[in-house]
C-alpha positions in Angstrom: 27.5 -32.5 19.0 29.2 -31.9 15.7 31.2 -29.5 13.3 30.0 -28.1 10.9 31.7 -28.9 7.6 31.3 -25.1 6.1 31.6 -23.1 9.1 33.0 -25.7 12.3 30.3 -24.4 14.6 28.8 -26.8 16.9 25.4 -28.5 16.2 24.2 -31.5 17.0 24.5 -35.1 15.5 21.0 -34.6 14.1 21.1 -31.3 12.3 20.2 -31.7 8.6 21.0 -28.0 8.5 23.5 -25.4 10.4 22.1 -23.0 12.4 24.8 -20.5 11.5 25.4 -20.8 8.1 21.9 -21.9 6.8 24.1 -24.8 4.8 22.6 -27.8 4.0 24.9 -31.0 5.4 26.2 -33.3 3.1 22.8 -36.2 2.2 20.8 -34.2 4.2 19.1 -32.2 0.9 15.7 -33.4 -0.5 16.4 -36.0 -3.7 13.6 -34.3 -5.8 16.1 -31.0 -5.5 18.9 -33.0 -7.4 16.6 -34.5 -10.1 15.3 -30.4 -10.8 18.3 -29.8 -12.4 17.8 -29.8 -16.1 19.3 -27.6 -19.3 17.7 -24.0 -18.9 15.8 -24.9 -22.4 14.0 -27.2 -20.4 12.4 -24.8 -18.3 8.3 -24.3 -18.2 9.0 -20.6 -18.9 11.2 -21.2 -21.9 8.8 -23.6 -23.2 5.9 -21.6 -22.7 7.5 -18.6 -24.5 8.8 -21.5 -27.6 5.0 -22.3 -27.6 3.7 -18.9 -28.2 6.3 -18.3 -30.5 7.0 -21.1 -33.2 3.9 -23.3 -31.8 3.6 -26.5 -32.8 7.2 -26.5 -33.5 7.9 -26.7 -30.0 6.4 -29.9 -29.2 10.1 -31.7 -29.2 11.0 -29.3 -26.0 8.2 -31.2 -24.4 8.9 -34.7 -25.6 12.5 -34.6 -24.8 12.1 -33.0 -21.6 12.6 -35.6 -18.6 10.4 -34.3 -15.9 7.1 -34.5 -17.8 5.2 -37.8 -17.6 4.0 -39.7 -21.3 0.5 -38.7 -20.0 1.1 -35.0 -20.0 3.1 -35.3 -23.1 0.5 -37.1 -24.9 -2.3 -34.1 -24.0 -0.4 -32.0 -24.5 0.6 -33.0 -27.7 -3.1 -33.1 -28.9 -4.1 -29.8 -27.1 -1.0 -28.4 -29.4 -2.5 -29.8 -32.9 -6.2 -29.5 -31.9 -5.6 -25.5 -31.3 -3.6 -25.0 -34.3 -5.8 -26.4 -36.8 -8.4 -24.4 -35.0 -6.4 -21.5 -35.7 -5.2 -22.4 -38.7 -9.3 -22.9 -40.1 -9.6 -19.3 -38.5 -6.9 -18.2 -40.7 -8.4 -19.3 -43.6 -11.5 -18.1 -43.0 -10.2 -14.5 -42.4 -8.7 -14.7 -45.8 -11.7 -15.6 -47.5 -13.6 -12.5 -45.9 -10.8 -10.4 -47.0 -10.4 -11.9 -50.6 -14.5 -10.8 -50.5 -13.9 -7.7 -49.4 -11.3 -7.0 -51.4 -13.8 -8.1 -54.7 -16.5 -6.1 -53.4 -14.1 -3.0 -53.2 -13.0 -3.7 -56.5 -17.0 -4.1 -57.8 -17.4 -0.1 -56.9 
């Protein structure tokens, strides 16, 4: 048995965690937890919401974030410019209906 560095309860020698805190002991914690901690601007929601905002404009967020592997990076780098010309030619072809509506209003 053992104290308990946050609240000197015993536990045993093989606790990872105290029973009566809930407090993690010290190297007992799961590496991935340590490597999650990033800049809040480097959050999926934040890039998400930069993507729907600003769009391709974005991509840097992606490329400069450290969790995300060259392979997603690279798709979704293409999936970004693939749907905005896409949208963009959808853009300009709403314009050219308008700018032919617009004459045939101006025909009457």
């Amino acid at each position: 048995m053992k104290k308990c560095p946050f609240c000197a309860e015993d536990i045993q020698d093989d606790a990872i965690k105290c029973k009566h805190c809930s407090e993690f002991l010290a190297g007992s914690r799961p590496p991935v937890a340590a490597e999650e901690k990033f800049p809040w601007y480097f959050g999926k929601s934040f890039i998400v919401f930069a993507f729907c905002s600003v769009g391709p404009l974005a991509l840097p967020l992606i490329w400069w974030r450290p969790n995300t592997t060259r392979g997603w990076k690279i798709g979704l780098t293409l999936g970004t410019l693939v749907l905005s010309w896409f949208l963009f030619q959808a853009t300009m072809e709403s314009i050219r209906v308008l700018k032919e509506y617009y004459q045939l209003l101006g025909g009457l």
